[in-house]
C-alpha positions in Angstrom: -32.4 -95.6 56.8 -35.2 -93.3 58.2 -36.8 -93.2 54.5 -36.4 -97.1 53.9 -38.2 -97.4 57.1 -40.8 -94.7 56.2 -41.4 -96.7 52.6 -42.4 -99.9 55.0 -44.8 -98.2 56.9 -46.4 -96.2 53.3 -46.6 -100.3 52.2 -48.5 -100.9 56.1 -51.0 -98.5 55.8 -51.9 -99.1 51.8 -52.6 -102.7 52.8 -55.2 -101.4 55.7 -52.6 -101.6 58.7 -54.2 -99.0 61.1 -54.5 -98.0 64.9 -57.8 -97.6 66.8 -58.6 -93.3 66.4 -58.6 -90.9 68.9 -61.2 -88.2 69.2 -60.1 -84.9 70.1 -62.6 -82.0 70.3 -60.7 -78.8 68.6 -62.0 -75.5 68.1 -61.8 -74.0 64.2 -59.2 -71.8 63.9 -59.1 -68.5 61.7 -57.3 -70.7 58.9 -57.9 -72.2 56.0 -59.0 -75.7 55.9 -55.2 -77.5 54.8 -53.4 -74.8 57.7 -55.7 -76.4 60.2 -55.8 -79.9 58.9 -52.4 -79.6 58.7 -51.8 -78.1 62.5 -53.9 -80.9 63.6 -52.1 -83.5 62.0 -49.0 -82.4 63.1 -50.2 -82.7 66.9 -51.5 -86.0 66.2 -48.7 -87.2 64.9 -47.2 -86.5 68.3 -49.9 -88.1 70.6 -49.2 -91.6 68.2 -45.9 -91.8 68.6 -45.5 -91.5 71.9 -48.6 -94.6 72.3 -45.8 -96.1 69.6 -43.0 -95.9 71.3 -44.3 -97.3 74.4 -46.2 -100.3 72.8 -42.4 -100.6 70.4 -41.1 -104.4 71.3 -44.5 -106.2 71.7 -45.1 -109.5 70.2 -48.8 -108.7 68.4 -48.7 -107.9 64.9 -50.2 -104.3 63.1 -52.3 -106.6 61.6 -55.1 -107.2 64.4 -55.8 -103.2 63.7 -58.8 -102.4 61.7 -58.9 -100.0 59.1 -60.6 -96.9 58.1 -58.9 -93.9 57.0 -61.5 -91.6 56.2 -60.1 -90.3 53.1 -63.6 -89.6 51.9 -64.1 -87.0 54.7 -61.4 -84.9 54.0 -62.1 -84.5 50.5 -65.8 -84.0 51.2 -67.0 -83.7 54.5 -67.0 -80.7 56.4 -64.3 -79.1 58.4 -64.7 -81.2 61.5 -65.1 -84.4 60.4 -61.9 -83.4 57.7 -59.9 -82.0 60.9 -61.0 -85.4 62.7 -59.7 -88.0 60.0 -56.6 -86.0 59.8 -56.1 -86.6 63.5 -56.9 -90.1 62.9 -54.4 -90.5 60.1 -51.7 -88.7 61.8 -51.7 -90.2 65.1 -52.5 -93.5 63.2 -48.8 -92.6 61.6 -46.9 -91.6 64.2 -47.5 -95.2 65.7 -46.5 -96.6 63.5 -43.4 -95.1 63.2 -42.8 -95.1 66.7 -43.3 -99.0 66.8 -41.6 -100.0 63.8 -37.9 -97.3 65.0 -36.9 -99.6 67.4 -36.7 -103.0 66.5 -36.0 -101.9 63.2 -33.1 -99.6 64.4 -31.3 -102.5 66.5 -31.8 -104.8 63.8 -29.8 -101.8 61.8 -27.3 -101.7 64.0 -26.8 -105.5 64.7 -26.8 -106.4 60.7 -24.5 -103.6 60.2 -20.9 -105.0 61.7 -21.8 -108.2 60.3 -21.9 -107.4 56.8 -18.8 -105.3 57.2 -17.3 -108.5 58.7 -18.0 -109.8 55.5 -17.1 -107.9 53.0 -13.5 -107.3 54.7 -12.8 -110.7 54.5 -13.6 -110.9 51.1 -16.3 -114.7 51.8 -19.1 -114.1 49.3 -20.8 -112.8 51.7 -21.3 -115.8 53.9 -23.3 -114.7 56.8 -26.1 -112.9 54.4 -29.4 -113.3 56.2 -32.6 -114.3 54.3 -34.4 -111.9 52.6 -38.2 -111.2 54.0 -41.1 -110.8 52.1 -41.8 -107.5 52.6 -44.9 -107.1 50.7 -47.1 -109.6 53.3 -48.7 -107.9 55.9 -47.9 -110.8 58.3 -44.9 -110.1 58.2 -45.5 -106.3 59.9 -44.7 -107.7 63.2 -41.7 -106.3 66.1 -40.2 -109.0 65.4 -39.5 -109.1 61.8 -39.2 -105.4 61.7 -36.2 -106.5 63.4 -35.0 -108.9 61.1 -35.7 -105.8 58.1 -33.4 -104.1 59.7 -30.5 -106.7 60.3 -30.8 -107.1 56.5 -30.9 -103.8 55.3 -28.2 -103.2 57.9 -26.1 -106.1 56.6 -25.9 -104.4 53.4 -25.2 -101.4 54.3 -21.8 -103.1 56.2 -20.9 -104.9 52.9 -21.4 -101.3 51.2 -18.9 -100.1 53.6 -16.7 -102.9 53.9 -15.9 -103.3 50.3 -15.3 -99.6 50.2 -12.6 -99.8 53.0 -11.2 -102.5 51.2 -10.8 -101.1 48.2 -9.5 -98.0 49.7 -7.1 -100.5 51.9 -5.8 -102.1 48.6 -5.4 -98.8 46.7 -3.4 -97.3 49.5 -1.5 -100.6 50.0 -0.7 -101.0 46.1 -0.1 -96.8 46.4 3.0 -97.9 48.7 4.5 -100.1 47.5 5.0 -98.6 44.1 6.1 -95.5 46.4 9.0 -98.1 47.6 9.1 -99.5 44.2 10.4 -96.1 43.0 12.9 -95.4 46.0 10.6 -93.0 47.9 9.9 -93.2 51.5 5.9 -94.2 53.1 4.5 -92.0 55.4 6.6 -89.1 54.0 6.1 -86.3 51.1 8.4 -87.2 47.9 9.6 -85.2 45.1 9.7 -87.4 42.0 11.7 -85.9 38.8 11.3 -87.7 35.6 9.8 -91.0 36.9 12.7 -91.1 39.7 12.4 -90.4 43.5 14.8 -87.6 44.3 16.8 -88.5 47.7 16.9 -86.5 51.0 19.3 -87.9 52.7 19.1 -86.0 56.1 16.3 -83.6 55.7 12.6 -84.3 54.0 10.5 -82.3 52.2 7.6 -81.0 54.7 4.0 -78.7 54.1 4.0 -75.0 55.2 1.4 -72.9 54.7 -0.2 -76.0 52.1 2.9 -75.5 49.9 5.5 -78.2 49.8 8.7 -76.9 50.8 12.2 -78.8 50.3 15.8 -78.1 51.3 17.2 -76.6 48.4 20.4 -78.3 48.4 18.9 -81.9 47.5 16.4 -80.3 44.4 19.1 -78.3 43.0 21.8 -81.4 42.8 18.5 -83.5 41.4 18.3 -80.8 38.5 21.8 -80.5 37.7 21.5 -77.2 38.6 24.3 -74.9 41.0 23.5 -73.0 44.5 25.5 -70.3 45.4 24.9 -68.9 48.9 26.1 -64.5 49.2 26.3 -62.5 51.5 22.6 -61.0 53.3 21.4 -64.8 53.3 20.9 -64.6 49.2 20.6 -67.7 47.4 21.6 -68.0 43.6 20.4 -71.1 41.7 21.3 -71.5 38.4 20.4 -74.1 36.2 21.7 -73.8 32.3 21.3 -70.4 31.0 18.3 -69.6 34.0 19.4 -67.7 36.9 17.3 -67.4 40.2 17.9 -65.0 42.7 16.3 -64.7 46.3 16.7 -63.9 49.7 15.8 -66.3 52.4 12.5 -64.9 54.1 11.4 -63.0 51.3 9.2 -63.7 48.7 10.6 -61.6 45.6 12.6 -63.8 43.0 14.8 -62.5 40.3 14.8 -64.9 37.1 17.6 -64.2 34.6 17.1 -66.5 31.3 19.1 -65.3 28.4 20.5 -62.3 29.8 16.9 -60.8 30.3 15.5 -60.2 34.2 12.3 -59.9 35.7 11.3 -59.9 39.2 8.6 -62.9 40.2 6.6 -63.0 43.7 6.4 -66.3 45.6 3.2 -67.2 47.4 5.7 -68.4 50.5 8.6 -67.7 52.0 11.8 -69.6 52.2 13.0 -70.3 55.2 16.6 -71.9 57.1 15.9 -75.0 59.2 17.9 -77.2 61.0 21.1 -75.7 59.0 19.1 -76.3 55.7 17.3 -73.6 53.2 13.7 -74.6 52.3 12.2 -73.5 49.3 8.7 -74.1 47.6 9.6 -76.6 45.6 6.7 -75.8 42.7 7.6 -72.2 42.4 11.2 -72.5 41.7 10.6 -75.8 39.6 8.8 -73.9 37.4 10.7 -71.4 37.5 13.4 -73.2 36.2 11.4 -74.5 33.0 9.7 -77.7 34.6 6.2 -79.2 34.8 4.8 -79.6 38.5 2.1 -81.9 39.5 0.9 -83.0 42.7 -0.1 -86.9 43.4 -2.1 -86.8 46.1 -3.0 -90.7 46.0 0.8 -90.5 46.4 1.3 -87.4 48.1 3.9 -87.3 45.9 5.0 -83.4 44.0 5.7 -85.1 40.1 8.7 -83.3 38.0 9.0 -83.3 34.1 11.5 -82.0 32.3 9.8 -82.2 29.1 13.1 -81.2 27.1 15.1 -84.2 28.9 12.2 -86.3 28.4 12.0 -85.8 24.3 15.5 -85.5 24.0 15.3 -89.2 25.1 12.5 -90.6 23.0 13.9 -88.7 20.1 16.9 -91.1 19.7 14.5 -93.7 18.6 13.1 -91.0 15.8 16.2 -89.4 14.3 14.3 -90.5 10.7 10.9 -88.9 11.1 12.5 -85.8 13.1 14.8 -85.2 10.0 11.6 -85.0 7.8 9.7 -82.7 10.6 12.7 -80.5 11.1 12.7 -79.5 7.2 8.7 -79.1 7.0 9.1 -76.8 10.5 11.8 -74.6 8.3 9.3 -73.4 6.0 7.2 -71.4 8.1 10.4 -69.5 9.3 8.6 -67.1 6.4 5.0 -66.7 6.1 3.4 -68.7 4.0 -0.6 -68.6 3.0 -2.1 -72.0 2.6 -5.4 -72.0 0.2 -7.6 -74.9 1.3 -11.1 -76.6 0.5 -12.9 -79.6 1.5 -15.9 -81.6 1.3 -17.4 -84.4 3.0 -20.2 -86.5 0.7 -22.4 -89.1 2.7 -24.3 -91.6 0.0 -27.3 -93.3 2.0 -27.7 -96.2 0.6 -31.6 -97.2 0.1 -32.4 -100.5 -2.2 -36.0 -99.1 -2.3 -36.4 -95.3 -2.4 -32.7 -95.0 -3.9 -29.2 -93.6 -2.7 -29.0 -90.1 -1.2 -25.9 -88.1 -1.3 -25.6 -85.4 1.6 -22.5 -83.0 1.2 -20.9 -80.7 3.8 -17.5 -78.1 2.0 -16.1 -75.6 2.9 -12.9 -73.6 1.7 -10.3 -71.8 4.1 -7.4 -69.4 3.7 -4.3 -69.8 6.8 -1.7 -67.8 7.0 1.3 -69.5 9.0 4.4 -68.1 10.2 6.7 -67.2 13.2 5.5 -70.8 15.2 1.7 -69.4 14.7 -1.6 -69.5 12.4 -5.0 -68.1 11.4 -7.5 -69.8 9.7 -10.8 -68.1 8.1 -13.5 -70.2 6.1 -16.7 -71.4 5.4 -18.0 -74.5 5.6 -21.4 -75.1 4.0 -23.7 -77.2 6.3 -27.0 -76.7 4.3 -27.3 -80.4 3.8 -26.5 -81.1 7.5 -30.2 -81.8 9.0 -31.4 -83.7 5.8 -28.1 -86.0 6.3 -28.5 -86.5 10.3 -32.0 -87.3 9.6 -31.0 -90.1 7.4 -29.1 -91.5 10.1 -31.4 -91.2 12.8 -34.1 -93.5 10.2 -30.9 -95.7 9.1 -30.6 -96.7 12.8 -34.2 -96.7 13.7 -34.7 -93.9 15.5 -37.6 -92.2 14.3 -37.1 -88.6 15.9 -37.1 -85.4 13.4 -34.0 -83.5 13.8 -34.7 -81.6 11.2 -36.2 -78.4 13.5 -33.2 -78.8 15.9 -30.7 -78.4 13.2 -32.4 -75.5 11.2 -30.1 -73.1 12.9 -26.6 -75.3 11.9 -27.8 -76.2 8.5 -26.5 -73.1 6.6 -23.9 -71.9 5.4 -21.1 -71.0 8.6 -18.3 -68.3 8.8 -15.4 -69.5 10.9 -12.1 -68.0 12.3 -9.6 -70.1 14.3 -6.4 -68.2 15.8 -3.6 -70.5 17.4 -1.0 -68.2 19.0 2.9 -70.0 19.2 2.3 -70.9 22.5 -0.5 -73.5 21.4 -3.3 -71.4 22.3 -6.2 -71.8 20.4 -9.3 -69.6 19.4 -12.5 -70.2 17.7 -15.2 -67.9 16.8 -18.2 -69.2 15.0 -22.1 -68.3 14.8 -22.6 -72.0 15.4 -21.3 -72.1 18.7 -23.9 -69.4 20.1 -27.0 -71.7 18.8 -25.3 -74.7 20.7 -25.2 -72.4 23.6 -28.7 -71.4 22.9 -29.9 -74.9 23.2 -28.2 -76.0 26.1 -30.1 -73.4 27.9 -26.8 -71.4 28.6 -26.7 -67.4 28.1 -25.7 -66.4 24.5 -23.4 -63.8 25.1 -23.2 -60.5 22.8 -20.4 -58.9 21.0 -17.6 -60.6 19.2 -17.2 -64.0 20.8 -14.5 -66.0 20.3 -14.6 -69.4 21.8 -11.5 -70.9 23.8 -10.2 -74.1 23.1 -6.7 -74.2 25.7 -4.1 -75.5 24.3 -4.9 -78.9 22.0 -0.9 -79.0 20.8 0.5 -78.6 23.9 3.2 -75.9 24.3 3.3 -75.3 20.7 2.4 -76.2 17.0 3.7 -79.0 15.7 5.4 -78.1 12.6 4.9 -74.9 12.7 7.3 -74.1 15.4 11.3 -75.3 16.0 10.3 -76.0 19.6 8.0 -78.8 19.0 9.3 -79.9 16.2 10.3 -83.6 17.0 8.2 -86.1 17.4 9.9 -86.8 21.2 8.5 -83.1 22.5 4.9 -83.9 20.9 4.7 -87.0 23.2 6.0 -85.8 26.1 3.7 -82.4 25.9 0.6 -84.7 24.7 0.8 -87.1 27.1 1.7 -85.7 30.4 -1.5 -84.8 31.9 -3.6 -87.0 30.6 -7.2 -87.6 32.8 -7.0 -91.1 33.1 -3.7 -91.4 34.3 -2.4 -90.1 37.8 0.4 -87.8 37.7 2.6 -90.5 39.7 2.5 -92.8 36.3 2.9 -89.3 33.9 6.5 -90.3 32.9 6.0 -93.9 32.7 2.8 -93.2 30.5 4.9 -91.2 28.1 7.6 -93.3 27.6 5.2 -96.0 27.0 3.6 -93.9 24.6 6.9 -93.5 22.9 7.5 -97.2 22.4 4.4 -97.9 21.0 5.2 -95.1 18.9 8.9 -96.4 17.9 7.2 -99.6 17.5 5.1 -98.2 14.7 7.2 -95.4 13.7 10.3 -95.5 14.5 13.8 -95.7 12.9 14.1 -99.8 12.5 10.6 -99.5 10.9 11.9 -97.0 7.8 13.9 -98.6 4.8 16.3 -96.2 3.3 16.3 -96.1 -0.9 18.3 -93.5 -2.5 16.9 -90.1 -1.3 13.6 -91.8 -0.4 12.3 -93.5 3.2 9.6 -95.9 3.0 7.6 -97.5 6.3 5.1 -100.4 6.2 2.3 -101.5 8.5 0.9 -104.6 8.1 -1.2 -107.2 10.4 2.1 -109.0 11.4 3.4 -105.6 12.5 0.4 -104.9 14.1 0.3 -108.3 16.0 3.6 -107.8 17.4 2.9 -104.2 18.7 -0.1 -105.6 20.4 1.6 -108.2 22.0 -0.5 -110.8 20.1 0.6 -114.4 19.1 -1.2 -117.6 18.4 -4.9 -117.7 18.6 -5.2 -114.1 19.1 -3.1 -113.5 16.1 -5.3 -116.1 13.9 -8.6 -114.2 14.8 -7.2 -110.7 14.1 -5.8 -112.0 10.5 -9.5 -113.6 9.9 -10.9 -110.7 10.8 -8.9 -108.5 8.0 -9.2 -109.4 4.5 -6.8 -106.1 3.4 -4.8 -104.2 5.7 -1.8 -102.4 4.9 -0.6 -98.7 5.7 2.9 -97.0 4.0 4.5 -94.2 4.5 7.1 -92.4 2.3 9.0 -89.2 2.3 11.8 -88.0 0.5 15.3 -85.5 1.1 13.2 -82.8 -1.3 10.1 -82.9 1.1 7.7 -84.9 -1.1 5.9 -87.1 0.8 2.9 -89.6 0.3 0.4 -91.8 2.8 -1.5 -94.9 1.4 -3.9 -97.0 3.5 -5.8 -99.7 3.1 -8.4 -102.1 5.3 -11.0 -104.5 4.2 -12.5 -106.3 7.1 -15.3 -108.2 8.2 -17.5 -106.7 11.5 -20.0 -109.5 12.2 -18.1 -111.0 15.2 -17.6 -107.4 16.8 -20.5 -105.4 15.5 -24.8 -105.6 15.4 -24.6 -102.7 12.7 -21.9 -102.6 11.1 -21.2 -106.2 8.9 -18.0 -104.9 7.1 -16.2 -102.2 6.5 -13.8 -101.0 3.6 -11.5 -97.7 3.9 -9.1 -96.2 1.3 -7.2 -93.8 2.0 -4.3 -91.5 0.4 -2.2 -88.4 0.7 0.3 -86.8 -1.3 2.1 -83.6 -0.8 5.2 -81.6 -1.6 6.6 -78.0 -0.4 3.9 -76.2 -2.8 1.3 -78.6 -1.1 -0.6 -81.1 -0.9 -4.1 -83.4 -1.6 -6.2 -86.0 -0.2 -9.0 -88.4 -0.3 -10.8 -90.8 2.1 -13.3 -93.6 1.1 -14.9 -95.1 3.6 -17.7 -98.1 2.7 -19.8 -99.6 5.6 -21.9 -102.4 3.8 -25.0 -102.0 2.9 -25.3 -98.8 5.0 -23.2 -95.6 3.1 -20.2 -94.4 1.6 -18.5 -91.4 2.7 -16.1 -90.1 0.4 -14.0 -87.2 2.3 -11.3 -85.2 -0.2 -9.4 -82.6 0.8 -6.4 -80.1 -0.6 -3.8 -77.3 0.4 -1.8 -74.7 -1.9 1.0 -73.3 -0.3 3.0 -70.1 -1.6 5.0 -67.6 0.4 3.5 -64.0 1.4 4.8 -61.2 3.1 1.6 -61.1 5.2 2.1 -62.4 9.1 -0.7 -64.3 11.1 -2.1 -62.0 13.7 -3.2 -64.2 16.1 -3.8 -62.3 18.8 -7.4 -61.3 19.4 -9.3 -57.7 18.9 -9.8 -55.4 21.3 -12.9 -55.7 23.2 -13.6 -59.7 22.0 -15.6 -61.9 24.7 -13.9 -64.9 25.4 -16.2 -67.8 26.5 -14.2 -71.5 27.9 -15.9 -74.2 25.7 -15.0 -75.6 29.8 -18.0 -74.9 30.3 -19.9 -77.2 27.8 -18.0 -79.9 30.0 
């Protein structure tokens, strides 16, 4: 508020607004010129505002004040009559200030509960006071200073207000769906699997910021058994997982499989009121679950992720069958031989078509739920083809320096570990580094890229291999979602998935399953009928996608889409793709057209040989390697 109000008075004193000057005879210090001007000024300032302050409230305008600022003494007079105008200026402003504060100030605070008044009731804002011209001098009066202030005030309310609206509504709406799930307002809940897990005589409370619960209710919610031995030790056992603790310690002993090992708590458990508390996170986890906290909600979220996929998967039994065979053939090491190439034709009616090509070639070796990868991909074309674009689409920068360092040929290496981890070490990555003004560092660097598959690799590994545990490890913790909706957002993943995908969409022929997409299909997923459904269909001229896999693991992928762009795009006027894949167990090849009229082609082709090896994928890294987050490009 203090700035808005200094930006009137900077608008006062350009348009000549001053205050008669005060002479004060000072003698020259042992400065320089600006430590005295300034000193002086300072002092000044004071003397005006308290004049200010005292005249604050008056009827007259600033306007009756003559002017003369004497800028042309400080820049070259002497040091007195430099030291005087500074005096002038400063006590000149502080007057200003001083008279302006308080009617502007009251007119703050007045405006202020009005436009909050407003905006709470949600009435267009009905009580909005006219807006000032607040370039005229005339209007530089106490008065209307006043009247700045109840607007910029009234704003400032509406600001507000609408804030603790929304805040109202989202805490409102946050409640209800808290009731709407069978939890309780006002207290913490424990939701497991999109369902509020009941406490029927003792609730789940913070200690020490950790969310404790009575270990009786969690353990019945998880199917699992609590055994209570002698020395106050509690045994929880849930499938083939065995915890062991004693109440006020914090040493756990987890038995999975017949194998022990001792885990520390961050908290203690604790007996009240005839009821065992436990930290409801650790011994979740513990016992193989996902653990989120809501705080929206104040809500801890559950997911068992193996439940969860058990349950999608009955819509999938067809694809899962297909997935389950491709995951048995990395039970032995294979090596996979791969090359690729992307070719970008410009099209140009007057200088003629340009072809820019990026390959590459890469040799994996998979196995035992994890891979490696090492390549090269040849980028050499790279800053002549981004060049293109940037004069396709009219922008006339040259990229061509920038990319000198990326347009050559690249050495890669990617390790994934069976856990989903992921690795990536590539010169490429330093330059970007380089240019984003971040430290390079030195050694081996390989480049971390968590954990894009989730727990594990999708067909590389019997633990992910259904298409229920992909979705319910993709999907849970998703950033737009809050964990409260987790579950429901991957169960509605899973039937638009089904919808697409799933076992009423395949047609059985001998040994061979066959599923088609088409724009009726499509229409019906998207919940589109009528009008909609018209426009959509005008908008396609082709669209069809197939899938087809057989008992002996031959599989194939056509696509097709021809469509018109002028009603959705300034750039783009159509668009044709063509698209197909066809594999077996030995391997497997594929090629991607892609036309955007009168603009380029882009033809992407791709292949894989497969054959067995006795050589394993060591993904784990070398000694000594530097590990940088890619986090941090975030």
């Amino acid at each position: 508020m203090k700035r808005l109000c200094s930006v009137f008075l900077t608008i006062a004193l350009a348009l000549g607004l001053m205050t008669p000057a005060v002479a004060v005879s000072t003698p020259e210090p042992d400065k320089s010129f600006s430590d005295g001007y300034y000193e002086s000024y300072e002092a000044a300032y004071e003397e005006g505002t308290t004049k200010g302050k005292a005249d604050a409230g008056g009827t007259f305008g600033i306007t009756k004040f003559f002017v003369d600022p004497g800028w042309e003494k400080w820049e070259d007079g002497t040091y007195e009559e430099g030291l005087a105008a500074g005096k002038e200026a400063g006590y000149q402003q502080g007057y200003l200030d001083a008279f302006f504060e308080d009617s502007y100030e009251k007119g703050s605070k007045a405006g202020y509960p009005v436009g909050l008044a407003d905006a709470m009731a949600d009435n267009d804002y009905a009580n909005a006071p006219e807006s000032l011209d607040q370039s005229d001098s005339a209007n530089y009066t106490a008065e209307n200073m006043y009247l700045i202030g109840f607007e910029n005030g009234y704003w400032e309310g509406v600001k507000a207000g609408e804030e603790k609206r929304y805040q109202e509504d989202q805490k409102k709406a946050s409640q209800e769906r808290i009731t709407e799930k069978g939890g309780t307002v006002g207290k913490i809940n424990v939701m497991l699997n999109g369902t509020m897990i009941s406490f029927p005589d003792a609730f789940p409370e913070l200690k020490n910021d950790r969310t404790m619960v009575p270990i009786w209710a969690i353990a019945k919610a998880l199917n699992a058994q609590v055994e209570f031995l002698a020395g106050k030790v509690v045994k929880i056992t849930r499938g083939d997982t065995v915890l062991t603790l004693t109440v006020g310690g914090n040493t756990v002993t987890a038995t999975t499989g017949g194998v022990s090992k001792e885990l520390k708590m961050d908290t203690v458990s604790y007996i009240k009121s005839d009821r065992t508390y436990v930290p409801v996170s650790f011994v979740s986890q513990a016992l193989g679950l996902s653990v989120y906290w809501d705080n929206s909600h104040r809500t801890v979220v559950l997911l068992d992720q193996k439940a969860i996929a058990a349950k999608l998967d009955e819509q999938f039994t067809v694809l899962n069958s297909y997935m389950a065979r491709q995951a048995t053939l990395y039970q032995t090491p294979k090596r996979i031989d791969s090359r690729f190439s992307v070719a970008v034709e410009v099209i140009d009616t007057i200088n003629g078509n340009k072809t820019h090509t990026i390959s590459g070639n890469m040799v994996s070796y998979a196995g035992d739920g994890a891979m490696t990868m090492d390549g090269t991909v040849d980028l050499t074309s790279l800053a002549a083809l981004v060049k293109s674009f940037a004069a396709r689409f009219g922008d006339t920068e040259d990229y061509s320096e920038m990319l000198k360092a990326f347009s050559a040929k690249q050495d890669f290496s990617v390790k994934v570990s069976p856990e989903g981890k992921m690795y990536l070490k590539m010169p490429m990555m330093g330059h970007l580094m380089a240019l984003t003004g971040m430290e390079t560092p030195e050694g081996e660097v390989w480049y971390d890229l968590g954990n894009p598959y989730g727990g594990a690799v999708p067909g590389l590994s019997a633990d992910s291999a259904t298409l229920g545990m992909i979705l319910a490890q993709s999907a849970a913790g998703a950033p737009y979602s809050e964990p409260f909706y987790y579950y429901d957002t991957i169960m509605e993943a899973g039937d638009t998935v089904a919808a697409l995908f799933g076992d009423g969409r395949f047609q059985k022929s001998g040994d061979t399953y066959t599923c088609t997409l088409t724009l009726d299909i499509l229409g019906e997923v998207l919940g589109l009928d009528g009008e909609s459904l018209a426009e959509m269909k005008a908008m396609f001229e082709t669209f069809s996608f197939t899938i087809k896999f057989s008992a002996n693991g031959s599989y194939s992928f056509q696509g097709k889409v021809k469509a018109n762009m002028d009603e959705i795009s300034s750039l783009v006027s159509g668009i044709n793709l063509d698209l197909s894949q066809n594999g077996t167990d030995q391997g497997d090849s594929a090629k991607i057209l892609l036309q955007l009229r009168n603009l380029m082609n882009i033809t992407m082709t791709g292949s894989n040989t497969i054959n067995s090896t006795t050589q394993k994928p060591n993904y784990k890294l070398p000694d000594g390697a530097v590990i940088v987050d890619l986090g941090a490009f975030r």
